[in-house]
Steps between C-alpha positions, in 0.01 A plus 500: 500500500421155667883420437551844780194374677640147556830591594355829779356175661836331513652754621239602766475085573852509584495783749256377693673193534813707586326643765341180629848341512675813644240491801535142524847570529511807730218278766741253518835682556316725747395186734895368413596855678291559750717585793281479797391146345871386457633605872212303658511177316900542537611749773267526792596207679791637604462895465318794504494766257597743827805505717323241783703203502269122415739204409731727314538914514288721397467625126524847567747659284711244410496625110672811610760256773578230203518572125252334259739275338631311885118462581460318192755250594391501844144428450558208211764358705611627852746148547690557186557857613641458843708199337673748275638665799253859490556722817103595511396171462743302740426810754092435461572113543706537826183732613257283478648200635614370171135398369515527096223663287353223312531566111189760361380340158433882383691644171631818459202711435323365761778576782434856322157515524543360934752762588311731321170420751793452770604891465076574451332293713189777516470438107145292472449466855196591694559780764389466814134599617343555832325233645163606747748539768726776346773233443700547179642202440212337332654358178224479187615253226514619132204412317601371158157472374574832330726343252224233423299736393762690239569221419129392384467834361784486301363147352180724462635707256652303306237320426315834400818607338505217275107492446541845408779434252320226325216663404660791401680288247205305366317840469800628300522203315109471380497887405778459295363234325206650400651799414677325229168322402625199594334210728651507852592094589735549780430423852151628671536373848787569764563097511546519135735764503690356781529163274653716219721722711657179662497345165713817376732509765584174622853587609376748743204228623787226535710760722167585704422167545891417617539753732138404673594169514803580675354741700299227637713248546675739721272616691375142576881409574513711747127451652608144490873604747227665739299181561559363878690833544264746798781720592291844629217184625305698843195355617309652746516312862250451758721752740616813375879426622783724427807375446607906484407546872606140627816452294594842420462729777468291814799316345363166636739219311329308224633199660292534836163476323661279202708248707486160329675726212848436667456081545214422283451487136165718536539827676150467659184676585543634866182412666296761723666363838822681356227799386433549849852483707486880442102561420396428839638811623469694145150459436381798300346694793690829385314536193764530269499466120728338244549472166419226279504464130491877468180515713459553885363266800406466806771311737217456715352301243705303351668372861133412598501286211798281647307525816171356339689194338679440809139509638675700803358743743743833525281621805509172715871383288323128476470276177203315432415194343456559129792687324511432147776508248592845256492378189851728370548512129824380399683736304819312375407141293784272352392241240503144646790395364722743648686455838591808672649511857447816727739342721823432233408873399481666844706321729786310287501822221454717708261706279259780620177478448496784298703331218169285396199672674643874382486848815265289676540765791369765238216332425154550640366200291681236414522395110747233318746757395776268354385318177610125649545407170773224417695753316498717780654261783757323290651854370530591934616128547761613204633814680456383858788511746517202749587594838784291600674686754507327854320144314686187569335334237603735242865474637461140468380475187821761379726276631380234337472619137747454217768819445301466142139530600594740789654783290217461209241486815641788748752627215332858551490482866105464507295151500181541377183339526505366128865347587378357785245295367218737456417462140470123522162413401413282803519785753173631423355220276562178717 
């Protein structure tokens, strides 16, 4: 009978370490496939999940317009595709002025799991809800504390479940005993019993304890790849400015507020002067409302508050003597030791803005949507095209070069930022 009794426990031991393991298992593959989760941290910079146009085209049906298996190849690698000579992908290069897709370090079941959220975008997302105005684009953010709480609850039971278990066995155990007259010395406590079951099973403990250990060390592996990194980073600023309204529909150019980006290794913080070129005349009197990080305010308001730093009079159109200085939050941070030049980006690159800072024009607060990592820029500095049409140093510099280097360098008819130079470590760590 204890022989039967001992090996119930086993059993019932082993499948709840089973299930421990399996949910261990099923947590971490779920966050591995989370769609919504992937497309941000790899897709959003350059497109939306609808048919508006960012960086690159929209999303929208592009699993029904391409088959699975050329997306694949297209999303790992979009250079080696339009080298092997593919009509889609040499016609979407010519498109869009012959800018490659950087590399995606996604595998195969995660480019499932982003076209699947690609062809579902409504899966997991928040609808929209009417503000106090009647406006319905009010957008509320999912609120994962729900899974917390499963979560804990699940732990919960367990813990109950294996309480439960134990002293189900030890009452077993002791009745037995004494209905065979004999003295019960087995284990009275559940620490005891816990001793003697990891005692018995040690092969099952060992396999625990390696696929905890594991567990750990890859979850701190990948806390540790997140350190430095603030992509989705949006403080709040002292003025409620929308980059939506500025950017987006009054289609003023990024440039005109942002000018030292095009000769000037910072792009710069326009100051209020620049603020006021077009607020003098606009100065909130109509009473409109905008939104803002899914809430609504005042134009009024917020214009005043450029007026009261400004310390300037709207009424009488006169500054007085004690403007002070708004104190902006910056959103974007490089570490020290990296050199970055908005003007070798913007001017000689002849990038957008958008290929860094993300739909800017869509964006009613700005937030660090690119991850700035190293990774990141070498892999675009990788698949980069340089512009060298109508550049006399380029032409130069071709005429100059050995038949050799030239056909390894412009062999493919493309001369890219790594070939140039860019992945030299002294470019951004001088």
């Amino acid at each position: 009978m204890n022989k039967i009794t001992n090996t119930t426990k086993r059993n019932t031991l082993f499948k709840v370490t089973l299930f421990c393991l399996s949910f261990l298992f099923l947590q971490i593959n779920s966050y591995s496939q989370d769609g919504k989760k992937l497309f941000k941290a790899n897709c959003a910079a350059c497109h939306s999940v609808g048919s508006n146009k960012v960086v690159g085209p929209g999303l929208q049906g592009i699993s029904e317009k391409y088959d699975r298996e050329w997306l694949g190849k297209w999303i790992k690698n979009s250079g080696d595709l339009i080298a092997s000579g593919d009509g889609d992908a040499k016609a979407i290069f010519e498109e869009y002025n012959k800018v490659i897709m950087p590399p995606q370090p996604v595998d195969d079941s995660q480019i499932d799991a982003i076209l699947e959220y690609i062809s579902n975008p409504s899966d997991g997302e928040a609808g929209p809800v009417a503000d106090v105005a009647g406006a319905s684009n009010v957008v509320v953010e999912e609120d994962n504390s729900t899974m917390v709480y499963i979560f804990a609850a699940a732990i919960l039971l367990l813990v109950i479940l294996v309480f439960t278990l134990n002293r189900t066995g030890l009452f077993l155990r002791e009745a037995v005993a004494k209905n065979e007259g004999q003295e019960y010395t087995g284990p009275t406590t559940l620490w005891q019993s816990f001793r003697e079951l990891m005692r018995k099973n040690q092969g099952i403990v060992a396999a625990v304890i390696i696929v905890l250990f594991f567990g750990g060390l890859l979850d701190l592996m990948d806390g540790a790849f997140k350190i430095g990194v603030h992509q989705g980073y949006k403080p709040e600023q002292p003025i409620k400015f929308s980059h939506k309204i500025h950017a987006g529909d009054d289609k003023i150019d990024c440039n005109y507020c942002h000018s030292s980006a095009r000769h000037s290794k910072t792009s710069g913080i326009p100051s209020l002067n620049v603020c006021m070129n077009c607020h003098k005349a606009i100065d909130g009197s109509s009473g409109k409302t905008f939104m803002y990080d899914g809430k609504q305010y005042s134009m009024t308001e917020e214009i005043q508050k450029i007026y009261d730093y400004l310390d300037y009079d709207k009424e009488t159109q006169t500054y007085g003597d004690n403007p002070t200085p708004v104190k902006w939050v910056k959103v974007h941070n490089l570490p020290d030791h990296v050199f970055f030049s908005h003007e070798q980006h913007v001017t000689v690159g002849e990038q957008k803005c958008q290929t860094c800072h993300g739909p800017v024009e869509e964006m009613e607060v700005v937030d660090q949507h690119a991850p700035l990592t190293m990774k990141w820029c070498v892999e675009c500095h990788k698949e980069t095209a340089v512009s060298t049409e109508g550049n006399g140093y380029y032409e130069e510099m071709h005429k100059r070069m050995t038949p050799e280097f030239k056909d390894k360098v412009m062999g493919d008819g493309v001369l890219t930022v790594k070939e140039n130079g860019g992945w030299e470590c002294a470019k951004c760590h001088y």
